[in-house]
C-alpha positions in Angstrom: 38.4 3.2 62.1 38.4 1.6 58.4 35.3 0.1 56.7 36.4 -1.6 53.6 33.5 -3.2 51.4 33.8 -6.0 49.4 30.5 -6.4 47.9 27.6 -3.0 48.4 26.0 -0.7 50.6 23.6 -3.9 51.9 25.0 -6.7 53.4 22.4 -8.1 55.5 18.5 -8.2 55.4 16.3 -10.0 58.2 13.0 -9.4 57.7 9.8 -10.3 60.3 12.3 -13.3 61.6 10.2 -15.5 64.3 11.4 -18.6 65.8 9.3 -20.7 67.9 10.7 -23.5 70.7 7.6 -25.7 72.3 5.0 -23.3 71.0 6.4 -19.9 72.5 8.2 -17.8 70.4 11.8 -16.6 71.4 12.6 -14.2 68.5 9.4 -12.2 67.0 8.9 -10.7 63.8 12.7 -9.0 63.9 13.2 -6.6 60.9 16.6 -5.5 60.5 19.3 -4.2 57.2 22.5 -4.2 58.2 24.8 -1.7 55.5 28.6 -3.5 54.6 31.2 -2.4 56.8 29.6 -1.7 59.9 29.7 -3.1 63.4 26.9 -3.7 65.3 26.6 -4.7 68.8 23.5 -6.9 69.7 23.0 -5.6 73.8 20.2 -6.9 75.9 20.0 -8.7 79.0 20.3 -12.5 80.2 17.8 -14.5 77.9 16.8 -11.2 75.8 17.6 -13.7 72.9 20.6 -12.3 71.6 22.7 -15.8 71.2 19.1 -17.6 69.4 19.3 -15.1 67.1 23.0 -15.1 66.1 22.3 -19.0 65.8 19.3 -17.9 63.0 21.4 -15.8 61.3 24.0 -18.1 60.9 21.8 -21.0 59.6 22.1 -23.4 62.9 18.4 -23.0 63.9 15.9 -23.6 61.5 13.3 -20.2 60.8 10.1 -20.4 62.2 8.9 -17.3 59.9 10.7 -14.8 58.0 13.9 -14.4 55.8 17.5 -13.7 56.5 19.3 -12.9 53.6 23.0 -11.9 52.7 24.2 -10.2 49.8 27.4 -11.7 47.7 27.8 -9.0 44.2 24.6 -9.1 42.7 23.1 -12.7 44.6 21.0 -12.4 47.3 22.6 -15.9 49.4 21.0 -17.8 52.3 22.5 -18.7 55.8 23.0 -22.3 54.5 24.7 -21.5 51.4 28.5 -22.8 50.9 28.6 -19.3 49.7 28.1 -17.6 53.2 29.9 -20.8 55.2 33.0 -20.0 53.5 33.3 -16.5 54.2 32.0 -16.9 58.1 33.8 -16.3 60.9 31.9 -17.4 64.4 33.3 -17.8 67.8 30.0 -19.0 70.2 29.1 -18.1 73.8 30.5 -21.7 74.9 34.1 -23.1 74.3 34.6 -26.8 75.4 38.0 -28.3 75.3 38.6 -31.3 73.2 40.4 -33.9 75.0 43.6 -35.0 73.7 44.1 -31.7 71.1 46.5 -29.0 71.8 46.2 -25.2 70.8 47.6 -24.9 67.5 46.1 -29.0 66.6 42.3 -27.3 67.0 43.3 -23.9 64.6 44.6 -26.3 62.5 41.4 -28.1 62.3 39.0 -25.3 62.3 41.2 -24.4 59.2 40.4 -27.8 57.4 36.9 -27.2 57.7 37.5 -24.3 55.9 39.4 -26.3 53.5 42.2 -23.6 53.7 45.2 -24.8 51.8 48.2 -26.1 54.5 50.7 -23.3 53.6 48.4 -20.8 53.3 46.6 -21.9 57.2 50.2 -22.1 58.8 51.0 -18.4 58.3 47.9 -17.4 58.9 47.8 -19.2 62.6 51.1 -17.4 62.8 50.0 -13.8 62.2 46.2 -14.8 64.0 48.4 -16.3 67.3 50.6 -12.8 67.0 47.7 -10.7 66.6 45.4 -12.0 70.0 48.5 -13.0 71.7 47.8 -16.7 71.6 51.8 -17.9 71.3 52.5 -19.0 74.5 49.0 -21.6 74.8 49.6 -22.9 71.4 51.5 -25.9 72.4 49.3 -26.9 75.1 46.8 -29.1 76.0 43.1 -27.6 75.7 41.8 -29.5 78.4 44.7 -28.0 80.3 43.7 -24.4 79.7 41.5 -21.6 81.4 38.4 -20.2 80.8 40.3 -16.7 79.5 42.6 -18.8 77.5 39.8 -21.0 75.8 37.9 -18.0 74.9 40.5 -16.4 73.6 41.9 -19.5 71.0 37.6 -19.4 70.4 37.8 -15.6 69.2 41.2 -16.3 67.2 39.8 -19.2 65.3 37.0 -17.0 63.9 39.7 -15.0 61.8 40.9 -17.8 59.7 40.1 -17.9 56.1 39.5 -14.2 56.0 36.0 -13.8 56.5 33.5 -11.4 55.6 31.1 -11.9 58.1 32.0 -12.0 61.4 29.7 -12.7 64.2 30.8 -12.9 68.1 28.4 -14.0 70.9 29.7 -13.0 74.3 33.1 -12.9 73.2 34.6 -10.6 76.5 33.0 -12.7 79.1 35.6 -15.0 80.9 38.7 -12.1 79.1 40.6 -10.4 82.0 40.4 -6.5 81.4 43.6 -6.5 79.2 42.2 -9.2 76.9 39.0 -7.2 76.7 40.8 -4.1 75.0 42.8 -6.2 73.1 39.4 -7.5 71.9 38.4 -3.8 71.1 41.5 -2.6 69.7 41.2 -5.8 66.8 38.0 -5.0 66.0 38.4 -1.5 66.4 41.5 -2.4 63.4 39.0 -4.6 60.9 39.3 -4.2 57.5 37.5 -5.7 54.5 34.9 -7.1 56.2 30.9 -7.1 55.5 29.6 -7.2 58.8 30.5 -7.6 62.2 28.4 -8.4 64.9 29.0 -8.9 69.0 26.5 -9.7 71.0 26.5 -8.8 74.6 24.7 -7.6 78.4 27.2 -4.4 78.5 26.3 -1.2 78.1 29.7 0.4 78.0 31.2 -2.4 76.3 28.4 -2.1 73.4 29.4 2.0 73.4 33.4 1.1 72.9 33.3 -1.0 69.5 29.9 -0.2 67.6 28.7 1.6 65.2 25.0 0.5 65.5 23.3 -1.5 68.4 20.9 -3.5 68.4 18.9 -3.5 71.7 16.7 -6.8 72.0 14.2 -7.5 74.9 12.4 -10.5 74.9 12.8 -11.3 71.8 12.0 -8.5 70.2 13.9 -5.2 68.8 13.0 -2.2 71.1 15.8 0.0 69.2 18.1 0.1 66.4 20.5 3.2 67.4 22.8 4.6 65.1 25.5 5.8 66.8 27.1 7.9 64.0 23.8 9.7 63.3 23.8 12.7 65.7 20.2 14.1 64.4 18.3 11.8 66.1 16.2 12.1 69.0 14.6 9.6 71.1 11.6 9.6 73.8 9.9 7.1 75.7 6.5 7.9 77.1 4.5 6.3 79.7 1.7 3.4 79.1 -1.5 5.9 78.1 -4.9 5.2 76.9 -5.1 4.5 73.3 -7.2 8.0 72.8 -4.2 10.1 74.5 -2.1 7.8 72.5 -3.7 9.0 69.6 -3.7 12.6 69.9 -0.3 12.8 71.4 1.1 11.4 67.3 -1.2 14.0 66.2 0.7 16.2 67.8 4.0 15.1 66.4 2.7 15.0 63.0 1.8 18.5 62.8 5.7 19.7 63.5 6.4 17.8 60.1 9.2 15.6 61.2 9.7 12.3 60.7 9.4 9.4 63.7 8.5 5.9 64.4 6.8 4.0 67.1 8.0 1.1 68.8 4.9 -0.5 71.1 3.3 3.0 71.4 6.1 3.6 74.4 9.3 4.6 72.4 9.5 6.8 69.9 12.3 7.8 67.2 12.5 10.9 65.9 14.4 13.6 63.4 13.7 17.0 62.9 15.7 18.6 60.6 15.8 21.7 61.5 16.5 24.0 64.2 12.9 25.3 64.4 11.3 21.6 64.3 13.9 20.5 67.3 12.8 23.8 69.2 9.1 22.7 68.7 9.4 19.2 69.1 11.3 20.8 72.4 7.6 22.7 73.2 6.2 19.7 72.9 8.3 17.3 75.5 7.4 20.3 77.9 3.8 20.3 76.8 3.6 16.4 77.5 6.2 16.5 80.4 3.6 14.4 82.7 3.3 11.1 80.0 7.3 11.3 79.3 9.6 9.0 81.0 12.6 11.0 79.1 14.1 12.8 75.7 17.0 12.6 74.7 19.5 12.7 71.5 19.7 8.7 70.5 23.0 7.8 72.3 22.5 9.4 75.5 19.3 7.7 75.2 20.9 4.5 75.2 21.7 3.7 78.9 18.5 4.8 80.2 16.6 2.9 78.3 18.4 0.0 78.8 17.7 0.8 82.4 14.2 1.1 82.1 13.7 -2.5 80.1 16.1 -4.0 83.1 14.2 -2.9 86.0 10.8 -3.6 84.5 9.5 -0.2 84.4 8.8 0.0 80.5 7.2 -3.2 80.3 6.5 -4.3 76.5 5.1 -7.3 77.3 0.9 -6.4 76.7 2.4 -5.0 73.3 4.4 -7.9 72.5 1.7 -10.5 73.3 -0.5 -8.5 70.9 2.1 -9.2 68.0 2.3 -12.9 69.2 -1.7 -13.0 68.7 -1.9 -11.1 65.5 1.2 -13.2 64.1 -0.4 -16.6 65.2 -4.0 -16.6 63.6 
C-alpha cells in the first residue's frame, strides 16, 4: 500500500463542526485532522450521521458551527472553494438513473463539469471503465441498469479528473461480493491522493481498506482509531459516580502515561513502556468491577462497536450535556 502526497503532512482539519436540522443537532462539535495520504473509514450505524457529515465536508450542507478546512501548498482552502471542487472526487449513498443517458453519455458529462479537456476525458473513461470493469454497461441505457451496475458507474465517475480528495459514502452496498473486493483492491492500489474517505455500517469492511476509522454515534465521534499505531490501548468503563470518576483518572495519572477521555466511559491510552503497560495492567485488575473491557485499540474496535449497537454504553446523558453547554 502506497501513500503519495501532493501537498503536506495535513490535509484536512474539522474542528468543533455542529450542524443543526429543525433545532436538533445531527453532527456535534466533531474535532478531527486528517494527515495526506491516509484512508479513513467513517463506521457507525444507520443514522449515526456518517452521510450528513460527508455532505459538510464537502460543502453541500451549510455549517451550523465550526470549521472544515483543507490544505492546498501553503493555503488553508474551504469546502466551497473552486480550488477543492476541482480536485474532488464523490460518489453519494444514492445513484438515480437519468432517463434517456447511456453509461459512457453520463462519464462524459460528469467529466464536463470538471471541465476536463475531450481527449484528455476519453482515455481516461477508457482506463477508469478498464479499471472497475465498467465495459460491457457502457453502451447502455442507465435507466436499464441494476442497482450493482449503477453503483458501480457512481464509484467510477469519482476517479475522473484525478482527484486528490476522494470521499465515498456507502460505496459497497448494492456491489455483489466480487465487486466489493474489486472496490478494496482499487483503493487498496491509490496513489497520489490527499485523503480518502468511505463511510460505512461494516465492521470488517471498515478493517479491510483503512488506515484510520472514524467511529460516529449520534452524531458525535466516540473514537478515532489508528490502525497502524500498535501502542495503544483502549478501555471502556461503566457509567460511575462523578467522585469514583474522579479518583479512578487519579489513578491513571499517577502511572505517568498519557490518555484521553471520551464522555467519562472510553478512555485512550499509551504507555510507553513495558513497566507503565504492566501497571496500567494492575490497574484494569484493580478496577476489574467498573470495566466493561481493555484492550490494544484494534481489537478494541468490534466490541465497542458492539456495545454503542446494543445500547449498553449509552452516551446520550453525556452528549445532551454538550448539546446544553454548546447552546447557551
Amino acid at each position: 500500500m502506497k501513500h503519495s502526497s501532493l501537498i503536506n503532512s495535513s490535509s484536512l482539519n474539522i474542528s468543533q463542526l455542529s450542524y443543526k436540522l429543525g433545532g436538533n443537532k445531527r453532527i456535534k462539535d466533531i474535532s478531527l485532522e486528517i494527515a495526506s495520504g491516509k484512508k479513513v473509514v467513517l463506521l457507525g450505524l444507520n443514522g449515526a450521521g456518517k452521510s450528513t457529515l460527508i455532505r459538510l465536508l464537502l460543502g453541500e450542507l451549510s455549517i451550523s458551527s465550526g470549521q472544515v478546512e483543507y490544505t492546498e501548498g501553503q493555503k488553508n482552502i474551504q469546502p466551497q472553494d473552486l480550488a477543492f471542487k476541482r480536485y474532488l472526487g464523490y460518489q453519494a449513498d444514492t445513484m438515480l438513473a437519468i432517463a434517456d443517458v447511456d453509461g459512457v453519455s453520463y462519464l462524459k458529462l460528469c467529466g464536463s463539469f470538471k471541465q476536463i479537456e475531450p481527449a484528455k476525458l476519453a482515455r481516461q473513461i477508457a482506463q477508469i471503465a478498464r479499471r472497475w470493469k465498467i465495459e460491457d454497461i457502457l453502451d447502455k441505457p442507465m435507466t436499464a441498469l441494476s442497482k450493482g451496475n449503477l453503483q458501480k458507474l457512481s464509484i467510477a465517475q469519482a476517479f475522473l479528473g484525478e482527484p486528490k480528495w476522494l470521499f465515498f459514502d456507502e460505496p459497497c452496498q448494492s456491489l455483489d461480493p466480487v465487486e466489493q473486493l474489486r472496490f478494496n483492491q482499487n483503493i487498496a492500489s491509490l496513489e497520489n491522493f490527499e485523503s480518502c474517505i468511505v463511510s460505512t455500517h461494516n465492521v470488517d469492511h471498515a478493517l479491510e481498506i483503512a488506515d484510520e476509522i472514524v467511529l460516529i454515534h449520534q452524531g458525535v465521534l466516540a473514537h478515532h482509531f489508528s490502525l497502524d499505531d500498535q501502542s495503544k490501548m483502549l478501555m471502556v468503563v461503566k457509567e460511575m459516580p462523578v467522585e469514583l470518576t474522579r479518583e479512578f483518572e487519579m489513578s491513571l495519572s499517577q502511572l505517568c502515561l498519557e490518555f484521553d477521555s471520551r464522555f467519562d466511559r472510553i478512555y485512550s491510552l499509551q504507555p510507553h513502556d513495558e513497566k507503565t503497560r504492566l501497571a496500567l495492567q494492575g490497574l484494569a485488575v484493580e478496577w476489574s468491577k467498573y470495566i466493561e473491557f481493555f484492550l490494544p485499540e484494534k481489537e478494541a474496535l468490534m466490541p465497542l462497536f458492539r456495545l454503542l449497537a446494543s445500547g449498553e454504553l449509552d452516551l446520550t446523558a453525556k452528549i445532551r450535556e454538550q448539546i446544553q453547554g454548546g447552546s447557551d
